[in-house]
C-alpha positions as a Markdown table, in Angstrom:
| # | Residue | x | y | z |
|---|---|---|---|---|
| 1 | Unk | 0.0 | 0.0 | 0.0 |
| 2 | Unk | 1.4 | 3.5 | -0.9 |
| 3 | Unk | 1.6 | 5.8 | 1.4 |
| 4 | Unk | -1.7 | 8.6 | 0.1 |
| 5 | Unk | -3.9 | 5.2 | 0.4 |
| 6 | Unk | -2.9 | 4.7 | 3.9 |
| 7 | Unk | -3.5 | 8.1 | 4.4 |
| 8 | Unk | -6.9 | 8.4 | 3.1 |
| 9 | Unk | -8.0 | 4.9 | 4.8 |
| 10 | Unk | -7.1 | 6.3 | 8.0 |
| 11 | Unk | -9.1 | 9.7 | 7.3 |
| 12 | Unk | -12.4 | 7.3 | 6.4 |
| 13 | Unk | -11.8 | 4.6 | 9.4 |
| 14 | Unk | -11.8 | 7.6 | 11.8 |
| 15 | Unk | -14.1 | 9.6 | 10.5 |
| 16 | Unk | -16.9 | 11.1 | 12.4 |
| 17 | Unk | -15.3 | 9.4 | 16.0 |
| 18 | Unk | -16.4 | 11.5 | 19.0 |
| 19 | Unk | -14.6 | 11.4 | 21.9 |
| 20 | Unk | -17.8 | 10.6 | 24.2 |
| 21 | Unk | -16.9 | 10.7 | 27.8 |
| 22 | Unk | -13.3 | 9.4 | 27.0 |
| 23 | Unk | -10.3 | 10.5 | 28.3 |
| 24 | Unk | -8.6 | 13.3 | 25.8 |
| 25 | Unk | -5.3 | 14.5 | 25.5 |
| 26 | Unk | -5.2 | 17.5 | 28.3 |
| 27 | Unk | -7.4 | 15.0 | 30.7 |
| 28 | Unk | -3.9 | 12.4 | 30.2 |
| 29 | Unk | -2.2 | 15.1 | 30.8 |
| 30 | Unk | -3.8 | 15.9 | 34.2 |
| 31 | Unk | -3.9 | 12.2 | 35.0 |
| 32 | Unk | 0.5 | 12.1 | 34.1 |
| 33 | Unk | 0.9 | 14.9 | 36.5 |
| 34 | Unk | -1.4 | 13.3 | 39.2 |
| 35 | Unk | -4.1 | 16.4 | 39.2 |
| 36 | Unk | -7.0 | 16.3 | 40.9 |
| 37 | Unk | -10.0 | 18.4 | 41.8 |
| 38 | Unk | -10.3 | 21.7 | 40.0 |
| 39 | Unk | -7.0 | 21.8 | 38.0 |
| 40 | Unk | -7.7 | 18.0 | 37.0 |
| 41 | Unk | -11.6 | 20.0 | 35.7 |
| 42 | Unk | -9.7 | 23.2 | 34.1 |
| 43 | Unk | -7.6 | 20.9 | 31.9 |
| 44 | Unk | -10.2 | 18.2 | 30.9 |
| 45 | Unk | -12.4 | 20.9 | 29.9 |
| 46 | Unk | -9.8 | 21.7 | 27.1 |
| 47 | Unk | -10.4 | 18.5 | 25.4 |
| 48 | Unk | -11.6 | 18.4 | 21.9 |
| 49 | Unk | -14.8 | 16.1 | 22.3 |
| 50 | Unk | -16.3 | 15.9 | 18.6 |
| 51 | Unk | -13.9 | 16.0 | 15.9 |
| 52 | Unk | -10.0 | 15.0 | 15.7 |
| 53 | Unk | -9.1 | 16.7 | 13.0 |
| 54 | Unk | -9.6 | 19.8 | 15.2 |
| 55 | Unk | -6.6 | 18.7 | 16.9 |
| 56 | Unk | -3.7 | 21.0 | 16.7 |
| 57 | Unk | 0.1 | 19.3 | 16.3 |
| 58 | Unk | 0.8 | 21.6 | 19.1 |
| 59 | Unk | -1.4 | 20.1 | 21.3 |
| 60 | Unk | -0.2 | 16.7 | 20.1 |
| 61 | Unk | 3.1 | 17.7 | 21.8 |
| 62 | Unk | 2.2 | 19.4 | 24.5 |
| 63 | Unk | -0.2 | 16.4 | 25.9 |
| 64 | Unk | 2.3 | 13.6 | 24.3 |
| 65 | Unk | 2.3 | 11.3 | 27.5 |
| 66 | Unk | -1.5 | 11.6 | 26.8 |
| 67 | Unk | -1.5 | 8.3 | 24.6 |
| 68 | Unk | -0.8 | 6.5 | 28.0 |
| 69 | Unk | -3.7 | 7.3 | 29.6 |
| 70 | Unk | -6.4 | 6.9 | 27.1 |
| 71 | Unk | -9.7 | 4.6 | 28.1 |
| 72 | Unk | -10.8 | 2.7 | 25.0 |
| 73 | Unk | -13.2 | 5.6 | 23.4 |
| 74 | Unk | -9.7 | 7.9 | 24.1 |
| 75 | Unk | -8.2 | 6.0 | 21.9 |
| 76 | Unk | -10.6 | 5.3 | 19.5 |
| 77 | Unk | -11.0 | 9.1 | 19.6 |
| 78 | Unk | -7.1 | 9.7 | 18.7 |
| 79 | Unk | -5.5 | 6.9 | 17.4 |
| 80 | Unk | -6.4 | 8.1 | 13.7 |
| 81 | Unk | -4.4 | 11.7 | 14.8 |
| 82 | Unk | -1.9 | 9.5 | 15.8 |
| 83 | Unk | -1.1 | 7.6 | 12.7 |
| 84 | Unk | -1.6 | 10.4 | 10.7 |
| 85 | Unk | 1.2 | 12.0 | 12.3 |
| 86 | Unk | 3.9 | 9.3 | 12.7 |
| 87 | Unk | 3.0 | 9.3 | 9.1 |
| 88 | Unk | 4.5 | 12.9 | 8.1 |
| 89 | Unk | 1.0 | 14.0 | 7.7 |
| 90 | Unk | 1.8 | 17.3 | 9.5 |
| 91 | Unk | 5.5 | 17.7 | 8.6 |
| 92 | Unk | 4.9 | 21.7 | 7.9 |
| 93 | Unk | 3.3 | 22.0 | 11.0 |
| 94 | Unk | 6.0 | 20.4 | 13.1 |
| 95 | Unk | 9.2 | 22.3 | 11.3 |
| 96 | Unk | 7.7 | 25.3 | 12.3 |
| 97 | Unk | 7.8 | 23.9 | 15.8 |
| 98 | Unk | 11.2 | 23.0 | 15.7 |
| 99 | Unk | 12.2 | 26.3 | 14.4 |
| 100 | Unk | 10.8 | 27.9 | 17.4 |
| 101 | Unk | 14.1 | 27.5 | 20.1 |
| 102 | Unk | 11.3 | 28.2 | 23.3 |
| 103 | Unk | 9.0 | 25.3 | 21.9 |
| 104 | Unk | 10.3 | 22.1 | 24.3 |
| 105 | Unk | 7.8 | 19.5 | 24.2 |
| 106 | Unk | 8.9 | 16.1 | 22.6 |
| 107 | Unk | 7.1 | 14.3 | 20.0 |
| 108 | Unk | 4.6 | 11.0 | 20.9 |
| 109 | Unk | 5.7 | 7.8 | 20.3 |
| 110 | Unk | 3.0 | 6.2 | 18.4 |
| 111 | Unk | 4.9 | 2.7 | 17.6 |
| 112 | Unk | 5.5 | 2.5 | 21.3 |
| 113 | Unk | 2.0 | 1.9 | 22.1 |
| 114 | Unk | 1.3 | -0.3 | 18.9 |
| 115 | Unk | 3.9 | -2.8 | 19.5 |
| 116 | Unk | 4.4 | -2.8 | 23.0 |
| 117 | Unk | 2.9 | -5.5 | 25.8 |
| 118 | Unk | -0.4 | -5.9 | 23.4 |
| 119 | Unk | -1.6 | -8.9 | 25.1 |
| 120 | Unk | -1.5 | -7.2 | 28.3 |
| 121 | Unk | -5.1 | -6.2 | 29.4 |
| 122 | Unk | -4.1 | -2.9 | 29.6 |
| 123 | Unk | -3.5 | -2.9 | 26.0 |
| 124 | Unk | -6.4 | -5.2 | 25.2 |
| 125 | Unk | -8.9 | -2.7 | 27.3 |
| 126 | Unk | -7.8 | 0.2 | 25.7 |
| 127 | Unk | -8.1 | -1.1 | 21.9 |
| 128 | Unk | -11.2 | -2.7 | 22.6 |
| 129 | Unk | -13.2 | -0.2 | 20.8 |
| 130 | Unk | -11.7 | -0.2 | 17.5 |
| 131 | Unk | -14.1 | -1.4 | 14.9 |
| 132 | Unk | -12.0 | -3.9 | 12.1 |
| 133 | Unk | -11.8 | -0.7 | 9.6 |
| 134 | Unk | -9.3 | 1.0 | 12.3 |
| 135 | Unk | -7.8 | -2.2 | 13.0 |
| 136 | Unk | -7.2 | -3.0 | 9.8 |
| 137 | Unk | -5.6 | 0.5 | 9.3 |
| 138 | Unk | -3.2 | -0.4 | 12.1 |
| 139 | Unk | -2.1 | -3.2 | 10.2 |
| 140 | Unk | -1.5 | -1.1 | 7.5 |
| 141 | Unk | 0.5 | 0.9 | 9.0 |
| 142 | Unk | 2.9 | -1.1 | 11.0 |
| 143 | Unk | 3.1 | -3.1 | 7.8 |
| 144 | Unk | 3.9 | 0.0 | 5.8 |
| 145 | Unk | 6.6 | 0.7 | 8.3 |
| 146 | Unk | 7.7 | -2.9 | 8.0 |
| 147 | Unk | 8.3 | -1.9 | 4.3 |
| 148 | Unk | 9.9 | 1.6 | 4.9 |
| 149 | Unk | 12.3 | 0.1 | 7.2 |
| 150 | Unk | 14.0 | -2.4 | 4.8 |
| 151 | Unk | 13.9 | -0.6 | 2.3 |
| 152 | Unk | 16.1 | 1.9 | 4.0 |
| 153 | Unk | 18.5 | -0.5 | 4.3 |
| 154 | Unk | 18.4 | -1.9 | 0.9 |
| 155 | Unk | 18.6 | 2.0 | -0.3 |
| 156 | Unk | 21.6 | 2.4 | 1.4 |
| 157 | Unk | 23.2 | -1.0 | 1.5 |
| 158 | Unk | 23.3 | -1.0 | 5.7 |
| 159 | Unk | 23.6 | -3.7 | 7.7 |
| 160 | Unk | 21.3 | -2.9 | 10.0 |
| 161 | Unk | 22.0 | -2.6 | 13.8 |
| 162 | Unk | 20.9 | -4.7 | 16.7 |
| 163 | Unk | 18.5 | -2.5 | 17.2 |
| 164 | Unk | 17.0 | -2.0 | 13.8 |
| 165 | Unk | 17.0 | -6.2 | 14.2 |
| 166 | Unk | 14.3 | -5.9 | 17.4 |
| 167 | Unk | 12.4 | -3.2 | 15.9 |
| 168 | Unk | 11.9 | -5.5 | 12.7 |
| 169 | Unk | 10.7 | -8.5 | 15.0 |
| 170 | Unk | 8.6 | -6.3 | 17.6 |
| 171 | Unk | 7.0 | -4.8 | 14.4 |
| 172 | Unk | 6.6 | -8.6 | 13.0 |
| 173 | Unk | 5.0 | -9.6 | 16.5 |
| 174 | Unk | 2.7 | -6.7 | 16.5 |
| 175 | Unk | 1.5 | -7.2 | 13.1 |
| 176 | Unk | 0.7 | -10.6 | 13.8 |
| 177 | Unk | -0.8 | -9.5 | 16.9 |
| 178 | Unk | -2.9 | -7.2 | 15.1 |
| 179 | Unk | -4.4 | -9.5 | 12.4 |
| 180 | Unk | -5.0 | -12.3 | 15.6 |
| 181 | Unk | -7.5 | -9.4 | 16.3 |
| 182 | Unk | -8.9 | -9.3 | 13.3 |
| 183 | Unk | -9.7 | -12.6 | 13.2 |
| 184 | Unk | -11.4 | -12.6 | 16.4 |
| 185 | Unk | -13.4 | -9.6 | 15.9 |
């Protein structure tokens, strides 16, 4: 799959996804820094509830231990947001971040929480929602990382490292992981 077709499944799998009474990206945020009462209230009431693509990159950033704390409809809610942007989807928007020196926040690490512990129930709560169109597009995409990965090193005729080894096998697990899902609904 090229990469505007991944793309554009991910817009129509996510499309239309409210967040409900899920957990958003400022409410994670309140819940990373142990907030409760009226500052835990302040934040969560800065959450985008109703549409995703409302989401600003900025925000991404500045709530990017959020992904951590979603509930199932959180996730459901971003995950879409997610791939789009560990897709380069928003690579204007975050140069002009990186341009600005005061700007400190770090980027989320989206194939962290796609490859990591997924038979944990943790994992398995928090996916639970996903209907097979957004799994499917998670398939997709770790697959079409698979692909971009080795084809790096074929590009440039690198061995890869060690590291570049586990990544290939944790995204091999995942994937396989993910299609187990599929198959059981």
């Amino acid at each position: 799959m090229i990469k505007a077709q991944l793309i554009g499944k991910i817009y129509r799998a996510f499309e239309g996804v409210a967040l409900e009474d899920g957990v958003g990206l400022w409410e994670g945020q309140a819940l990373d820094d142990y907030l409760q009462g009226d500052a835990y209230e302040v934040l969560k009431a800065r959450d985008e509830r109703s549409d995703w693509q409302k989401i600003s990159i900025v925000t991404l950033y500045k709530c990017n231990s959020s992904l951590s704390f979603f509930d199932a409809k959180g996730m459901r809610f971003h995950l879409g947001l997610y791939l789009l942007f560990a897709l380069d989807v928003f690579m204007d928007e975050e140069e002009e971040l990186h341009e600005d020196k005061n700007f400190k926040h770090s980027p989320p690490e989206v194939y962290f929480a796609l490859t990591y512990e997924l038979k944990s129930d943790y994992s398995k709560n928090r996916f639970a929602l996903l209907s097979a169109k957004q799994v499917e597009c998670v398939i997709d995409f770790l697959e079409y990382n698979k692909v971009e990965n080795e084809r790096h090193f074929v590009k440039y005729m690198i061995k890869p490292k060690p590291s570049s080894v586990q990544k290939s096998r944790e995204l091999l697990n995942a994937i396989a992981f993910w299609k187990g899902r599929m198959l059981i609904g």
